[in-house]
N, C-alpha and C positions, 0 to 999 in steps of 0.2 A: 173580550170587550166588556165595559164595566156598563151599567144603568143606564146612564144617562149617553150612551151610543147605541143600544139593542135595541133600547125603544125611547116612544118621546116621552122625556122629559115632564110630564105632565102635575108632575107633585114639587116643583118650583116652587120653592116656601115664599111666601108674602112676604113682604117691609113692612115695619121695620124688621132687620135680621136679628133674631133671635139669640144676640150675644152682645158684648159688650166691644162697641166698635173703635170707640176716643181711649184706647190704651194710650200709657207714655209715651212709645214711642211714634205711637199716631200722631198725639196731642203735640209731639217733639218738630215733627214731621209740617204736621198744619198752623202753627206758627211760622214757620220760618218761611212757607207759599204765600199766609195771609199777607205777610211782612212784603215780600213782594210783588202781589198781586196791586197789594194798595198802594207801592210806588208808580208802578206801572201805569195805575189808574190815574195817574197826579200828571206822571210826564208826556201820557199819551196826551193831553187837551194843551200841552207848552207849546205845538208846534202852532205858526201861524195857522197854518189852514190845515185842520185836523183829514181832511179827505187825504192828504198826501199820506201820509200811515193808512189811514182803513181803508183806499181802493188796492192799496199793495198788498198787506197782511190776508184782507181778506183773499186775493187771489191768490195768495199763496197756499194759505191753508185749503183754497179749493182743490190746487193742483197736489198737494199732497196727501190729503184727507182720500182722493182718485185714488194717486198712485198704489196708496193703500190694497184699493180694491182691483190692481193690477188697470188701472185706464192714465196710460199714461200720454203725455204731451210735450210739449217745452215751452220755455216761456215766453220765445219769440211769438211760435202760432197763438200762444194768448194775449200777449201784448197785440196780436197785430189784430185779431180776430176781433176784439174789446173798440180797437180803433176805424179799421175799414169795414165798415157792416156789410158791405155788399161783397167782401171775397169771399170764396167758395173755404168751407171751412172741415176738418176732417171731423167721424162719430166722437172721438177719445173728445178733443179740445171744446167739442159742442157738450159733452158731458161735463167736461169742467166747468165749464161758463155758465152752466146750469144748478151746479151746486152751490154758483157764486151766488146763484139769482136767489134759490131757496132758501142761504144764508141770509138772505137780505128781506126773504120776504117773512122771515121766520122773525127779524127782529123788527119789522111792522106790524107784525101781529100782537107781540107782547104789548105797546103802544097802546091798543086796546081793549085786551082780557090775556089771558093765562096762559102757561103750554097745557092743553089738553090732546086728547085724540087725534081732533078732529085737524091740528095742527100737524102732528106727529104723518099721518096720510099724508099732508097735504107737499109736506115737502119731500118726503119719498118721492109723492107723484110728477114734482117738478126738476126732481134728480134725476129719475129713471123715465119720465117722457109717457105718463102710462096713466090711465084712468083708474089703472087696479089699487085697491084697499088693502084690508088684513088681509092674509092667505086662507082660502076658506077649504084648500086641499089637503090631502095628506102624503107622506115621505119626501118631506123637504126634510134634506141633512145635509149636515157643515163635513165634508170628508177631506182628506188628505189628495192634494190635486193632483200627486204624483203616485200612491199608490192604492188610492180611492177609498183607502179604510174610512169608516164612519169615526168624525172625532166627538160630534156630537148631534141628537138628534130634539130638536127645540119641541116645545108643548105643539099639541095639534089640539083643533077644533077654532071654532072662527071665537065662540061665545066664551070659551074658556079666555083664549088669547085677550080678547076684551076687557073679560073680569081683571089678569093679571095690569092689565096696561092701566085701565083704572084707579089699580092698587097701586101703583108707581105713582100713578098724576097725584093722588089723595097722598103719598110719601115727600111727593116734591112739595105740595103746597103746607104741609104738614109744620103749626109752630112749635117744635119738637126740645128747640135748643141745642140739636146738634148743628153741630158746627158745619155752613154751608158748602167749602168745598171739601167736606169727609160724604157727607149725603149727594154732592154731584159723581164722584168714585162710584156709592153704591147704585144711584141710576142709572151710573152706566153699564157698571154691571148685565143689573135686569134688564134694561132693555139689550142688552148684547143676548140675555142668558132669553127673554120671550122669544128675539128673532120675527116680528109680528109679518114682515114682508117675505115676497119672494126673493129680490134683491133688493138693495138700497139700504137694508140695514144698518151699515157700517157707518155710513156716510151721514144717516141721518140721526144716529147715536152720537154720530162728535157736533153734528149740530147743534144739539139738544142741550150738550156741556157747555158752549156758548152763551147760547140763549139763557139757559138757566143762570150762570155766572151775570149775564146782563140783567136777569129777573129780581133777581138778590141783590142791584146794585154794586155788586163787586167790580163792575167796569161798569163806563157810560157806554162801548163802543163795541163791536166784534174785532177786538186787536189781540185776541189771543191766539196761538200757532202750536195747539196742540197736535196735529198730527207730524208734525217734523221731528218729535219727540220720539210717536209712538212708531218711527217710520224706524230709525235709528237702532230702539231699543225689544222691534217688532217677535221675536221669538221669545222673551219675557213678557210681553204684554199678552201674547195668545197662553204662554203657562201660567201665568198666575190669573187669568179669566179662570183656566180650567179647573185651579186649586181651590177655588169659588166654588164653582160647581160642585169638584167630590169631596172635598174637605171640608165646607164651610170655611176656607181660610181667608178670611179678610184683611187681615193686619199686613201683609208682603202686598195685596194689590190696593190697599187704600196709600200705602208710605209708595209703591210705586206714579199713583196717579198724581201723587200730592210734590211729587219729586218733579213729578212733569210740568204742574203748574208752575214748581220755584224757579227751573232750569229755563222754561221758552217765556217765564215773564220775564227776568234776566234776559233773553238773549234778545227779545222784543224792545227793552230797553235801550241795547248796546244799537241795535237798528235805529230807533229816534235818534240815537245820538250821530249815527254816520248819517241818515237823512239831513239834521241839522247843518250837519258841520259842510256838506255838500250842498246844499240851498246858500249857508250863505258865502262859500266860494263863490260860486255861479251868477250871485246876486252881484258880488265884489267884483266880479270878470266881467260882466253885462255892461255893469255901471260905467265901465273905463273903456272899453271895445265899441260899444253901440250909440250911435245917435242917439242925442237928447230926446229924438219923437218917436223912436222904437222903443226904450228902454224904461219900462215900468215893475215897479214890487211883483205886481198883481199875475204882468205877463210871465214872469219867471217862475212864479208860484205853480200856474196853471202847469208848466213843464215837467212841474212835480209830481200831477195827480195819475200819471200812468205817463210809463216810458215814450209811448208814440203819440205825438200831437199832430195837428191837419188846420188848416184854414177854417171848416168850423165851430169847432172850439173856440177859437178866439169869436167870432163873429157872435154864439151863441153865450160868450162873454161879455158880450158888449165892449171890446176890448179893440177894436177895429170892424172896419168894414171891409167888404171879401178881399178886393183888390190889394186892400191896404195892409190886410192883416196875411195875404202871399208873401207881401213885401217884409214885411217883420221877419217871418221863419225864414227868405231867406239871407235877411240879414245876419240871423241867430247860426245860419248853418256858415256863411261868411267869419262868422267871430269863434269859428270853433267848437259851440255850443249843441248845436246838433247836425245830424248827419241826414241825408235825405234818400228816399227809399222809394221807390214805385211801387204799388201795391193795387193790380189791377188796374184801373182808371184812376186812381186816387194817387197822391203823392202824401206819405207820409214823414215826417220828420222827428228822429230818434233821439232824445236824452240819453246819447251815450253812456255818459258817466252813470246815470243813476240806474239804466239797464244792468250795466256788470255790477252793480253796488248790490241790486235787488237779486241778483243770479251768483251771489258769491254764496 
C-alpha cells in the first residue's frame, strides 16, 4: 500500500501546484474547450425560452452526477416526480431532485458573494438531506467496494481540512492569469483529493465546476453536462485523480478535464440544436392541427420546459383558466402532441417527442 492509502493523506500540498501546469499540450488542449465553451455560451441564450435547455441539462446532470455515486433512477420517475408533487416518490429520485435543488441554489448564491465554505457545506447538506458539516472524525477511506482495499485515505482533522479548503477558495478567487478552465481541473482535483465530507463529495465537487465556470463568466447558465462525460470515461477519471495524488501528474488529468469540457460543450450544442428543430416542428404541427383559440407560441413553448405538463402550469401561466386550460391539453393530446397519463389523482400530459429526444 503506498502513502497516501496507510494513512491520511495529511501533507496534501497547497495551490498553487508547485509545477508548471499551461504546458503545450495543455495550452493545445484549453484552446480548443475555450473555443467551445464560448460557442455554447452564444447558442445556449438563441433559444426562445432559455428554461427549455437549463430545466433539462440541468436534470440531467443531476441524474448523472447521482449515477456516479451509484444512486440511480430513470428519467420517467424524474420527469414525473418534478411534475406531480404529491406522488409518493422513491430515496434514489428524491436524491436526484435534490442535487437539482443544490445546483440551483448554489447558482443563487453566486448572485450575491463568492464560492466560499460556507457554500461548499451548504450544498453537500442539501444533497445528502443532513445537518452535518466537515468530517470532524477519523478513518474515513475511499476503498475498493469490491475487495475493500484502501485506495486512498483523505487528510483528517476538522481544522486542518479547513485550512486546506480555504486554500482552495483563496486559489479559486486568486487573479493568477491562469487560464480558468485549467484552475477549475486543479480544484477539482483538491477538493476530490481534501474529501471535506462524509458523503456527498463527489457530487458537490462537479457542482462546484459549475458554479465556478458561471463565476468566471464562462456561461450565463448551468448548461454544462459534465458528468455524462466522466460517467463514460469513469476508470480514467478515478486513474488519473490518483496520478495527482502519487506522481504529481497533472498534465494527462488537466488535457483529460479539458477534453470533457470540449466534448459535452459540443454535445450540449448538438442538443439546442435537436431541441430547436423539435419546438419548431411542434409549433408548425400545433399551428395547422389546433384551433385558433387553443393554439399559441407561448403554449407550446411551456411544453418544452419539462417533458410532463398538467392544467396548472398553464393556469399559473396565465395562459388559461383551470377549465379552459383541461380543454387545451386535451386538445394537444387529440392533435398528437401529447400523450396523457394518470398520476395518482392528477392527470399528467407527456411531450412525447421531446421525452425520447431528452433520453436518447
Amino acid at each position: 500500500m503506498s502513502d497516501y492509502a496507510n494513512q491520511p493523506y495529511n501533507i496534501l500540498p497547497l495551490l498553487p501546484p508547485d509545477k508548471t501546469l499551461e504546458t503545450p499540450a495543455v495550452l493545445k488542449a484549453s484552446i480548443a474547450a475555450n473555443r467551445m465553451l464560448a460557442e455554447l455560451k452564444g447558442k445556449a441564450v438563441s433559444l426562445p425560452n432559455p428554461d427549455i435547455l437549463i430545466n433539462n441539462v440541468v436534470l440531467q446532470e443531476a441524474k448523472a452526477s447521482s449515477e456516479i455515486e451509484n444512486v440511480i433512477t430513470t428519467n420517467d420517475k424524474l420527469f414525473i416526480a418534478l411534475s406531480a408533487k404529491d406522488q409518493q416518490t422513491d430515496p434514489q429520485t428524491k436524491e436526484v431532485l435534490r442535487y437539482r435543488k443544490a445546483l440551483w441554489e448554489g447558482v443563487s448564491a453566486l448572485e450575491s458573494g463568492h464560492l466560499n465554505q460556507q457554500l461548499y457545506v451548504r450544498i453537500m447538506q442539501i444533497i445528502k438531506e443532513t445537518e452535518e458539516g466537515i468530517r470532524d472524525d477519523s478513518g474515513t477511506v475511499i476503498a475498493n467496494p469490491r475487495t475493500r482495499e484502501i485506495i486512498y485515505w483523505p487528510p483528517e482533522g476538522k481544522a486542518l481540512i479547513q485550512d486546506l479548503l480555504e486554500n482552495l477558495t483563496e486559489y479559486m478567487q486568486a487573479d493568477d492569469n491562469t487560464d480558468p478552465l485549467v484552475k477549475m481541473a486543479v480544484m477539482h482535483y483538491q477538493f476530490e483529493a481534501i474529501h471535506p465530507f462524509n458523503d456527498g463529495n463527489g457530487r458537490t465537487g462537479r457542482i462546484l465546476n459549475i458554479l465556478y465556470l458561471i463565476h468566471q463568466k464562462l456561461l450565463h447558465q448551468p448548461v454544462l453536462y459534465l458528468s455524462d462525460y466522466v460517467i463514460s470515461h469513469k476508470p480514467e477519471y478515478y486513474r488519473l485523480l490518483r496520478g495527482v495524488t502519487e506522481q504529481q501528474d497533472w498534465e494527462p488529468w488537466l488535457i483529460f478535464m479539458l477534453k470533457a469540457v470540449e466534448v459535452t460543450a459540443e454535445k450540449t450544442m448538438k442538443r439546442i440544436d435537436d431541441i430547436r428543430i423539435l419546438l419548431d416542428e411542434i409549433l408548425e404541427e400545433a399551428k395547422h392541427k389546433l384551433p385558433d383559440r387553443v393554439y399559441s407560441k407561448e403554449l407550446i413553448e411551456l411544453l418544452f420546459e419539462q417533458p410532463y405538463c398538467k392544467v396548472k402550469f398553464l393556469v399559473d401561466r396565465n395562459l388559461a383558466k383551470r377549465q379552459t386550460a383541461a380543454d387545451y391539453l386535451k386538445e394537444l393530446e387529440s392533435a398528437g402532441i401529447l400523450k396523457s397519463k394518470q398520476v395518482g389523482r392528477e392527470m399528467l400530459y407527456l411531450n412525447t417527442r421531446l421525452y425520447e429526444l431528452l433520453s436518447s
